[in-house]
MDAnalysis code that builds the backbone (N, CA, C; Angstrom):
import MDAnalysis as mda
import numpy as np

u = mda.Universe.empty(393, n_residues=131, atom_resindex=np.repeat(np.arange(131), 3), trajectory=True)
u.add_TopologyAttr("name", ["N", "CA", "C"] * 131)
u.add_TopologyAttr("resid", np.arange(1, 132))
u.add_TopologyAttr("resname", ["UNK", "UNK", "UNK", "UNK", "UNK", "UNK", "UNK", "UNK", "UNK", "UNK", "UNK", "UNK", "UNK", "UNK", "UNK", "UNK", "UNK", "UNK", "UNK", "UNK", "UNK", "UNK", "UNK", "UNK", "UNK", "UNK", "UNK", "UNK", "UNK", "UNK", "UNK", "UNK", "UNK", "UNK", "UNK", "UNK", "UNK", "UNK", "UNK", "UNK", "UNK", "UNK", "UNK", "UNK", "UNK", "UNK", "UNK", "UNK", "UNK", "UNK", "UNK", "UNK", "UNK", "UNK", "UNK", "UNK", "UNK", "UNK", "UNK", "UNK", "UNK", "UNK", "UNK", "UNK", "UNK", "UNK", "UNK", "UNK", "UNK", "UNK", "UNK", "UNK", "UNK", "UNK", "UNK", "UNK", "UNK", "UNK", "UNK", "UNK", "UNK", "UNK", "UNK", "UNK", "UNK", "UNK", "UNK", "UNK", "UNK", "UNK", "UNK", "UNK", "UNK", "UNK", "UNK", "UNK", "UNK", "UNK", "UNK", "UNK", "UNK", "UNK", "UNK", "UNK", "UNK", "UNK", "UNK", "UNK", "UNK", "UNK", "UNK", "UNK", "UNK", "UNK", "UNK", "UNK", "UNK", "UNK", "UNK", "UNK", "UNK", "UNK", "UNK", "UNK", "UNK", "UNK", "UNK", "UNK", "UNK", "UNK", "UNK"])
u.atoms.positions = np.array([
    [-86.300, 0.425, -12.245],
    [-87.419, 0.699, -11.370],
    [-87.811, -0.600, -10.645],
    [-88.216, -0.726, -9.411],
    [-88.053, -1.841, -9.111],
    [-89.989, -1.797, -8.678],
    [-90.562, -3.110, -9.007],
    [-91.516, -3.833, -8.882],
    [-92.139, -3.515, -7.628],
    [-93.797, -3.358, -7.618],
    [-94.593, -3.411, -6.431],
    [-94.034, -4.555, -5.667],
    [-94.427, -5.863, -6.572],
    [-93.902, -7.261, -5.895],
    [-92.396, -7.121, -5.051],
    [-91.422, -6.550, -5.641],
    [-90.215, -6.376, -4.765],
    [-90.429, -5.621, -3.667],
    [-91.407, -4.546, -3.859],
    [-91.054, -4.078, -2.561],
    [-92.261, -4.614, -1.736],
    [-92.966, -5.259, -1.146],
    [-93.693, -6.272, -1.259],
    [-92.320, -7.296, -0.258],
    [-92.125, -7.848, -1.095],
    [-91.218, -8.745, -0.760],
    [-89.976, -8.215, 0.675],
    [-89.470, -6.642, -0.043],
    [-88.803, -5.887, 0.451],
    [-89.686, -5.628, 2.333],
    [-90.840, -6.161, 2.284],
    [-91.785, -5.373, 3.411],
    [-92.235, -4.357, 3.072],
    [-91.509, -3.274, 2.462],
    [-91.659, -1.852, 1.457],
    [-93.708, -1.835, 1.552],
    [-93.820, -2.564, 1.593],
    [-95.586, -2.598, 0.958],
    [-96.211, -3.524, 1.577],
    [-97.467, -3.524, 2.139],
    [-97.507, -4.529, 3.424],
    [-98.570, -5.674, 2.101],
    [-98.652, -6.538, 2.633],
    [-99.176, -8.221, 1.932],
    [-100.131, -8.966, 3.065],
    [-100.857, -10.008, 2.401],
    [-101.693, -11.032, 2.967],
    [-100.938, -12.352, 2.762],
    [-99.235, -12.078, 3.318],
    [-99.057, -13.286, 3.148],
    [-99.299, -14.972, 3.538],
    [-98.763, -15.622, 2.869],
    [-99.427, -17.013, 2.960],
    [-97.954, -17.948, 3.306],
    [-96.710, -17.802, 2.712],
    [-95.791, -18.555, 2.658],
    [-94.632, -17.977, 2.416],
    [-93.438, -18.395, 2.241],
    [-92.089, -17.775, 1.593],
    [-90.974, -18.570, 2.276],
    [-90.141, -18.790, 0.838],
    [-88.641, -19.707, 1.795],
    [-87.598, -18.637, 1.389],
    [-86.319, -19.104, 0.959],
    [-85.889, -18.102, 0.489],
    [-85.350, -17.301, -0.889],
    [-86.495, -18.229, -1.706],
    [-86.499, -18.025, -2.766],
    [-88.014, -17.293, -3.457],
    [-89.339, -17.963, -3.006],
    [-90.302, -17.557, -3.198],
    [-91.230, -17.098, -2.397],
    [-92.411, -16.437, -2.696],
    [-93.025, -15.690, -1.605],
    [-94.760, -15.743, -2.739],
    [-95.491, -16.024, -1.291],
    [-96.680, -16.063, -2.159],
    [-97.434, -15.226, -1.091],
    [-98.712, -14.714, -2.118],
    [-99.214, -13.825, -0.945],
    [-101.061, -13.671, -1.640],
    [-101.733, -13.179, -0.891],
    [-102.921, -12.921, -1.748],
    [-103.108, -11.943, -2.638],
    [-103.883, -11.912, -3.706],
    [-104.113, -10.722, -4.731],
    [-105.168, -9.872, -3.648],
    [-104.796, -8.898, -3.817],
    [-105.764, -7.311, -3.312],
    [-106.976, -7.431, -4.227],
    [-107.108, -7.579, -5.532],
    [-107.908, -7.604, -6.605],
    [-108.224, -9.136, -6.907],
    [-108.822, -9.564, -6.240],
    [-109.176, -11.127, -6.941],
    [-110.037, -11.594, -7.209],
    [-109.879, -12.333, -8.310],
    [-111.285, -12.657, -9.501],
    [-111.879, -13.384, -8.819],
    [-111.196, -14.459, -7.703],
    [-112.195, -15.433, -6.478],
    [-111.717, -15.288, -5.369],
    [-112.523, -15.538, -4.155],
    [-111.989, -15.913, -2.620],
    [-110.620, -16.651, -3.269],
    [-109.409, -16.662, -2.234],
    [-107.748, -16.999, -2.313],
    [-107.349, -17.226, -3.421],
    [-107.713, -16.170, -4.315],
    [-106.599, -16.075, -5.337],
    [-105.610, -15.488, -4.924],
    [-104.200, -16.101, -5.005],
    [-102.899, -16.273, -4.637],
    [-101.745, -16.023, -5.691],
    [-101.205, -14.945, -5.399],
    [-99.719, -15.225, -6.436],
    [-98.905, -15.559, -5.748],
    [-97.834, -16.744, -6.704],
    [-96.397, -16.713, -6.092],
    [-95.464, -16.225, -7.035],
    [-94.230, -15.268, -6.290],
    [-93.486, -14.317, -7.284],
    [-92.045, -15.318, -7.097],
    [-91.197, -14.941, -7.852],
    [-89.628, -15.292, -7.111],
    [-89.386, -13.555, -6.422],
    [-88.458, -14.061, -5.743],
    [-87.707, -13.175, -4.654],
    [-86.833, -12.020, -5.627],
    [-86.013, -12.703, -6.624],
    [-85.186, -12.256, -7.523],
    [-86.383, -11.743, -8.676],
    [-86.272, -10.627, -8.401],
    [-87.040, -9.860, -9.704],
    [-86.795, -10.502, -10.923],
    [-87.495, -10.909, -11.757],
    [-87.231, -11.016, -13.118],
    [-88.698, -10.360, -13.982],
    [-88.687, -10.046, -14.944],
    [-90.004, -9.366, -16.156],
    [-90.605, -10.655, -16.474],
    [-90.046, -11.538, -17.021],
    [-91.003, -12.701, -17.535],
    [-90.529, -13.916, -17.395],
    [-91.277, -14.341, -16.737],
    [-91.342, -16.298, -16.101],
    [-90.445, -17.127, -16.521],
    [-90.505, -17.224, -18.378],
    [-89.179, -17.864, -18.807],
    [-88.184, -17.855, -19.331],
    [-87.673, -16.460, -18.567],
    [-86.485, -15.783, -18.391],
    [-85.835, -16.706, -16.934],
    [-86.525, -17.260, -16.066],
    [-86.398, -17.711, -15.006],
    [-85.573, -18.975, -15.591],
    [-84.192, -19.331, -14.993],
    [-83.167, -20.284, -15.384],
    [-84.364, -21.536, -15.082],
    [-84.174, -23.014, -15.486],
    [-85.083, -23.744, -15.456],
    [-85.286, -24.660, -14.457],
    [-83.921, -24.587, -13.450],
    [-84.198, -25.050, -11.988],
    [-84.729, -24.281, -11.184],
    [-84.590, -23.108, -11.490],
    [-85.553, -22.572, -10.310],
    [-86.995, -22.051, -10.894],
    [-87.150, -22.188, -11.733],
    [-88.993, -22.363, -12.071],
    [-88.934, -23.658, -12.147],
    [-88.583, -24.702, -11.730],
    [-88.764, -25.975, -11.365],
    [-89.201, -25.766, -10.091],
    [-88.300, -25.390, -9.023],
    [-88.580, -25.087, -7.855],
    [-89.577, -24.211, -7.439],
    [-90.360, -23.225, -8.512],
    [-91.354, -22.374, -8.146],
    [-92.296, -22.930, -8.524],
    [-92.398, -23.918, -9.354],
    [-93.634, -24.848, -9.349],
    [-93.957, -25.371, -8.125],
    [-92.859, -26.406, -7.603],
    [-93.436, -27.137, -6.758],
    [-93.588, -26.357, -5.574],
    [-92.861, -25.281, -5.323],
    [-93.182, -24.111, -4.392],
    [-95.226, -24.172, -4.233],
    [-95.086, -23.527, -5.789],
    [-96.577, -23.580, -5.884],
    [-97.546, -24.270, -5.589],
    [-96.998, -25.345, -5.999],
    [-97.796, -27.000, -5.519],
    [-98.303, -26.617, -4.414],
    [-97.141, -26.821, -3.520],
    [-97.355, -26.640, -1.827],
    [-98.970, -25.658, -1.645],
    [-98.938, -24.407, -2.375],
    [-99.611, -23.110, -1.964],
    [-100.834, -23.667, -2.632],
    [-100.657, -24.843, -3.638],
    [-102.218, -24.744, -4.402],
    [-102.932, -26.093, -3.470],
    [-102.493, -26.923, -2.674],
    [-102.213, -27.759, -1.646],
    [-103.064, -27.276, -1.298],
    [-103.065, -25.978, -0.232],
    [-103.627, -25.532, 1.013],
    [-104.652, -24.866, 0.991],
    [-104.407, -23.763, -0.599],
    [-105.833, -23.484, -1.078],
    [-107.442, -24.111, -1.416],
    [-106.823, -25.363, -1.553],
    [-107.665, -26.416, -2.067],
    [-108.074, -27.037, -0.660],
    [-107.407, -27.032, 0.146],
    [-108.212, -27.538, 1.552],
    [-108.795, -26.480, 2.410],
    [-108.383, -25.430, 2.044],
    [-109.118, -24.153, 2.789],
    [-110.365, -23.575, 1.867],
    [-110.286, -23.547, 0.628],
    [-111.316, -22.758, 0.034],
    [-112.094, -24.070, -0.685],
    [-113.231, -23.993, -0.552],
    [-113.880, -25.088, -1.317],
    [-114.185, -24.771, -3.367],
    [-113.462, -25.774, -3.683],
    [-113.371, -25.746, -5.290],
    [-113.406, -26.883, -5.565],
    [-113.471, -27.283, -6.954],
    [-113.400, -28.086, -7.632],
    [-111.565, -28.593, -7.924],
    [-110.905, -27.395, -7.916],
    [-109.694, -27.676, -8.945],
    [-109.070, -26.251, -8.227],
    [-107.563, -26.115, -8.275],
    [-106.543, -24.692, -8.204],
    [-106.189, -24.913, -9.692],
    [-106.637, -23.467, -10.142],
    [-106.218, -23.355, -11.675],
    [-105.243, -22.136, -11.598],
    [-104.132, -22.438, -12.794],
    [-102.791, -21.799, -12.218],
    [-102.900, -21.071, -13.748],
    [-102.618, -19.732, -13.691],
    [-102.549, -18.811, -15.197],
    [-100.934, -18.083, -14.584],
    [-100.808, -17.604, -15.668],
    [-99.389, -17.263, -15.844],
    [-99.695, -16.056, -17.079],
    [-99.960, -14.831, -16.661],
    [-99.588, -13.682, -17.709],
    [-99.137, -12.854, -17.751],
    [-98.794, -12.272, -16.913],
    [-97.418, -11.835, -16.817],
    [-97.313, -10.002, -17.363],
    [-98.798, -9.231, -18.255],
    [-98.113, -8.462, -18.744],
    [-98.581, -7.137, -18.005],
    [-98.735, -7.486, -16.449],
    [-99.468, -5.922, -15.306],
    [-98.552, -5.842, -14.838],
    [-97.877, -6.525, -14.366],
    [-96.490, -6.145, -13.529],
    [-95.334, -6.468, -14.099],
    [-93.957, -5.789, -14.426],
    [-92.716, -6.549, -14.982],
    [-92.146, -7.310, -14.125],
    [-93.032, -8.292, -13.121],
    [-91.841, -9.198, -12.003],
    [-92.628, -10.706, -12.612],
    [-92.442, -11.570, -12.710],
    [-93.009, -12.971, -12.970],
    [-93.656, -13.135, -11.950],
    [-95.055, -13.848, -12.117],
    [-95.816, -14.244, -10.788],
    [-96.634, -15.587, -11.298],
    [-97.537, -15.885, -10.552],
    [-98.329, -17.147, -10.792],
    [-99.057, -16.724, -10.248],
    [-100.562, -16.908, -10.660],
    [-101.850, -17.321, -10.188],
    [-102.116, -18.245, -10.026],
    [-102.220, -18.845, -8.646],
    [-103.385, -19.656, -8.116],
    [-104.696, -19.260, -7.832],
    [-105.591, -20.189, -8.468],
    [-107.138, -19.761, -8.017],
    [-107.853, -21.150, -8.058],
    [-108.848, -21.280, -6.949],
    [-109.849, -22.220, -6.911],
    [-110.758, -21.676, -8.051],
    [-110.883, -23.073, -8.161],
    [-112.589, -22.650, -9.478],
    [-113.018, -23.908, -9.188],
    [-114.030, -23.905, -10.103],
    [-115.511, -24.766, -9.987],
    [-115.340, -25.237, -11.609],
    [-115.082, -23.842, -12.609],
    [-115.249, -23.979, -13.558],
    [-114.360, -23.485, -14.634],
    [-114.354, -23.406, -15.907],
    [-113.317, -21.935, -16.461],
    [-113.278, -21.261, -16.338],
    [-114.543, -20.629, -16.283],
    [-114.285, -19.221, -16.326],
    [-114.487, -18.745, -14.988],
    [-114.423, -19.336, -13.935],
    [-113.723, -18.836, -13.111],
    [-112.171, -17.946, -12.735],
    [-111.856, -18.566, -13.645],
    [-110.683, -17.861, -13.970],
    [-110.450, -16.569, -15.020],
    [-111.682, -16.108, -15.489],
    [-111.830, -15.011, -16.739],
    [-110.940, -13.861, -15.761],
    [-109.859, -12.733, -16.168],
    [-109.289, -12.073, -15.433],
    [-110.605, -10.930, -15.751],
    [-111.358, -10.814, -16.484],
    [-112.699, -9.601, -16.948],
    [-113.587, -9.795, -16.125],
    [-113.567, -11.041, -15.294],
    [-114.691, -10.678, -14.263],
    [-114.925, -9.609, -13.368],
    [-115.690, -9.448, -13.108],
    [-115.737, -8.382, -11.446],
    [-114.438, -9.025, -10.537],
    [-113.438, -7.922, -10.185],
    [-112.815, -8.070, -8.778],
    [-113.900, -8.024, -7.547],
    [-113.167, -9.026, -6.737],
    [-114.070, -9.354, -5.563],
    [-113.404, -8.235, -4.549],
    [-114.249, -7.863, -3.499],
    [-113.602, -6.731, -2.767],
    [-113.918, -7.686, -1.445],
    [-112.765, -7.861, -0.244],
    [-112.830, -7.702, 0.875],
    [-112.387, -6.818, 1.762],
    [-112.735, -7.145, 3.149],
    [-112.291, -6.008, 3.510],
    [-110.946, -6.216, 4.339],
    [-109.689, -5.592, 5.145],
    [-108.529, -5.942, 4.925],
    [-108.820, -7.271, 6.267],
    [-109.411, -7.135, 7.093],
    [-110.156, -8.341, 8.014],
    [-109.961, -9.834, 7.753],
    [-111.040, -10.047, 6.447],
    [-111.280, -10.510, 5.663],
    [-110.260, -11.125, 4.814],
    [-109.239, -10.808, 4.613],
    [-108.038, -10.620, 3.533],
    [-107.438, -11.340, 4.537],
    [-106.906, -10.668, 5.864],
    [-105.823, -11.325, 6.551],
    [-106.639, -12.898, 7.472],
    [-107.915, -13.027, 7.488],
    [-108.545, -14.256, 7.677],
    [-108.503, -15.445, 6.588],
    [-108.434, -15.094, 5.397],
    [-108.844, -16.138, 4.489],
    [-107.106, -16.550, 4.400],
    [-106.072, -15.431, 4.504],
    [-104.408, -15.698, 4.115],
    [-104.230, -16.793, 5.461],
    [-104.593, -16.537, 6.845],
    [-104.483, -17.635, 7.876],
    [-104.671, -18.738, 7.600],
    [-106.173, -18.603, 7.169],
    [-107.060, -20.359, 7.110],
    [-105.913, -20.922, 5.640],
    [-105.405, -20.280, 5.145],
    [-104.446, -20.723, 4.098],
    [-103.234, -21.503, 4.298],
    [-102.805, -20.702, 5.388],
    [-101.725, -20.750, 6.069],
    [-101.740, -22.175, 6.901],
    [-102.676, -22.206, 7.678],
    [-102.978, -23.436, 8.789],
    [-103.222, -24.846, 7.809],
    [-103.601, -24.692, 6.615],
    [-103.489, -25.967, 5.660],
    [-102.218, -26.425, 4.876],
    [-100.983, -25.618, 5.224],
    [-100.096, -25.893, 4.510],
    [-99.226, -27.261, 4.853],
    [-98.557, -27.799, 4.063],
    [-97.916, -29.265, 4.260],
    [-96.547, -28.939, 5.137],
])
């Protein structure tokens, strides 16, 4: 069965994307615990992160870097805090999120709702900060 994220990736499913080479693809969460919370997936489906051979979650780090880079100059925070859990979807992803604090990052908080406007404005101003 293949992954929201793949098809996503596939175009299959439309996104707030932010970035992608040709390995990774980051995009905004629909459901996010803060303004630009961001996943980055790999391209190549895999279920869990370190199943991912170890050069290329080398490379999806610093992928990430880049994306937590731009977040951090577009959204005002303290810090991009990066979680990794892996058990809503079977494709590996990363969270990026600005916070202030920890629990900014609680996944039990209230989802923030924008509207799709909103969504494809905050993925720009994301976009225009990248290195």
């Amino acid at each position: 069965m293949t992954s929201i994220f793949s098809k996503i990736v596939a175009g299959e499913v439309p996104s707030y994307k932010i970035a992608e080479n040709n390995e990774f693809y980051a995009f905004l969460d629909i459901n996010p615990v803060v303004k630009g919370h961001t996943l980055v997936i790999p391209k190549k489906e895999t279920d869990y992160i370190f199943d991912i051979d170890d050069e290329a979650l080398g490379r999806m780090m610093i992928f990430s870097k880049t994306i937590a880079k731009a977040i951090k100059k577009t959204i005002p925070c303290t810090r991009v805090g990066v979680a990794v859990v892996g058990l809503e979807i079977p494709h590996a992803h990363i969270h990026l999120m600005p916070i202030d604090k920890e629990s900014d990052m609680f996944f039990g908080n209230p989802k923030l709702r924008f509207t799709p406007d909103e969504l494809k404005s905050i993925a720009e101003n994301i976009k225009t900060n990248l290195i």
